[in-house]
C-alpha positions in Angstrom: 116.7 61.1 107.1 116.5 63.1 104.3 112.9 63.3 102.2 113.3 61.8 98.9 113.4 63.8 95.6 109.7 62.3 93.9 108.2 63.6 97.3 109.6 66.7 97.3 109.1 66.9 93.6 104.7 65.5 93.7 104.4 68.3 97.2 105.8 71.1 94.8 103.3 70.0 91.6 100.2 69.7 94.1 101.2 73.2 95.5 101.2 74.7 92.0 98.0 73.0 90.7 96.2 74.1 93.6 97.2 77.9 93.8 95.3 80.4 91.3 98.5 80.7 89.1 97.8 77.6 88.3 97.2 76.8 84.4 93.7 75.8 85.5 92.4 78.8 85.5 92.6 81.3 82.5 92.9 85.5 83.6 89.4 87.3 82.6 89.9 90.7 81.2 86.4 92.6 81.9 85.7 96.0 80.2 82.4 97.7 80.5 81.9 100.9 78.2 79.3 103.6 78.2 76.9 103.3 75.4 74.4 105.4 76.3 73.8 108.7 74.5 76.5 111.4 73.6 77.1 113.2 76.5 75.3 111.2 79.2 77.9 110.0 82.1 77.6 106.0 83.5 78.4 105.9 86.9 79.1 102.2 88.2 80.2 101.0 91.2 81.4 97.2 90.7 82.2 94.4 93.4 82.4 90.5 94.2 81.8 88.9 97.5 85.8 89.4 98.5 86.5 92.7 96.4 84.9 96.1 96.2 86.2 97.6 93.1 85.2 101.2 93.8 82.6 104.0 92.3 83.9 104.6 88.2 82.2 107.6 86.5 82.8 107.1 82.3 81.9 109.7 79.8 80.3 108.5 77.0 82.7 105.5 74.7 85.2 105.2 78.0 85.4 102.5 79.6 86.6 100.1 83.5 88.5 97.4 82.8 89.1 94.9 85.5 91.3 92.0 85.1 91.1 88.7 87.5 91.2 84.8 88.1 88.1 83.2 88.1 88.2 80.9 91.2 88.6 77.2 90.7 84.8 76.4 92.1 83.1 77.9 89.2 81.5 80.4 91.6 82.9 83.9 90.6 80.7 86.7 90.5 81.1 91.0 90.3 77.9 92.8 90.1 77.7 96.6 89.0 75.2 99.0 90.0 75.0 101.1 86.9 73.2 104.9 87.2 72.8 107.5 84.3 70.2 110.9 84.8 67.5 109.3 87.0 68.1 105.6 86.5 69.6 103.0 88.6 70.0 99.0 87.8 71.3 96.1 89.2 73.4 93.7 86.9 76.0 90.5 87.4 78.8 91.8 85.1 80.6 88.5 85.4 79.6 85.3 86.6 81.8 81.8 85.9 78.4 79.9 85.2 77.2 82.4 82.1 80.3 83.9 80.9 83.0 81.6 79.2 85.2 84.5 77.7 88.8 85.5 78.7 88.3 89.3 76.7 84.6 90.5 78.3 83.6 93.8 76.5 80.4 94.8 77.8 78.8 97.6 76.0 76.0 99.6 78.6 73.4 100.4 76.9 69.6 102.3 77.5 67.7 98.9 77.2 70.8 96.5 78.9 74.6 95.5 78.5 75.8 93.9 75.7 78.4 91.4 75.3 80.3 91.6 72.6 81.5 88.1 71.5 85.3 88.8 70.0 85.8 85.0 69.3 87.7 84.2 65.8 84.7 81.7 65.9 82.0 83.8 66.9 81.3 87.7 65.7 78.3 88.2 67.5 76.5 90.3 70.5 74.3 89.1 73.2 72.4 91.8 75.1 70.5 91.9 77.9 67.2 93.6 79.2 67.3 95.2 82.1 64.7 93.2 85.0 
């Protein structure tokens, strides 16, 4: 007894709806540049509950780029540990319940990262302080 076509054909669709290439979720493209004064390295060292994306050192106006799925729960966070001379902070870099943009440019600045809002829509930067 052979399975019939609409059953092998709604198994197939279910399979593709339910994998991360699914068109349900849009690809994030993260970059985090070094602000901070002319000639002062960033040093960050980024990671998510699954991934550890490694230690990046930038020179000042370079930048790490990071490109991903958000998972399908809404629950997707990479936190950086950012260091310049003497100074170390803490900050979530990405999560799905703040950040609604598919090109993320964070600029890293003395007083917090900004997010630069590229949006035909929206022109505008939201920064924030460091806790």
């Amino acid at each position: 007894m052979n399975p019939s076509p609409i059953n092998w054909l709604l198994s197939l669709m279910l399979l593709f709806v339910a994998s991360e290439a699914g068109i349900l979720v849009h690809k994030v493209d993260l970059l985090i540049y070094n602000d901070l004064q002319n000639g002062t390295f960033l040093t960050i060292h980024c990671k998510s509950k699954q991934d550890d994306l490694g230690v990046h050192l930038l020179a000042y106006r370079n930048y790490f780029e990071v490109k991903f799925r958000p998972n399908m729960f809404g629950t997707t966070l990479f936190y950086c540990s950012m260091q310049w001379d003497a100074t170390t902070h803490w900050f979530d870099i990405y999560t799905s319940e703040r950040d609604t943009c598919t090109y993320c440019s964070w600029n890293v600045r003395p007083d917090g990262p900004c997010l630069m809002e590229s949006d035909k829509s929206k022109n505008s930067t939201t920064c924030y302080h460091w806790n």
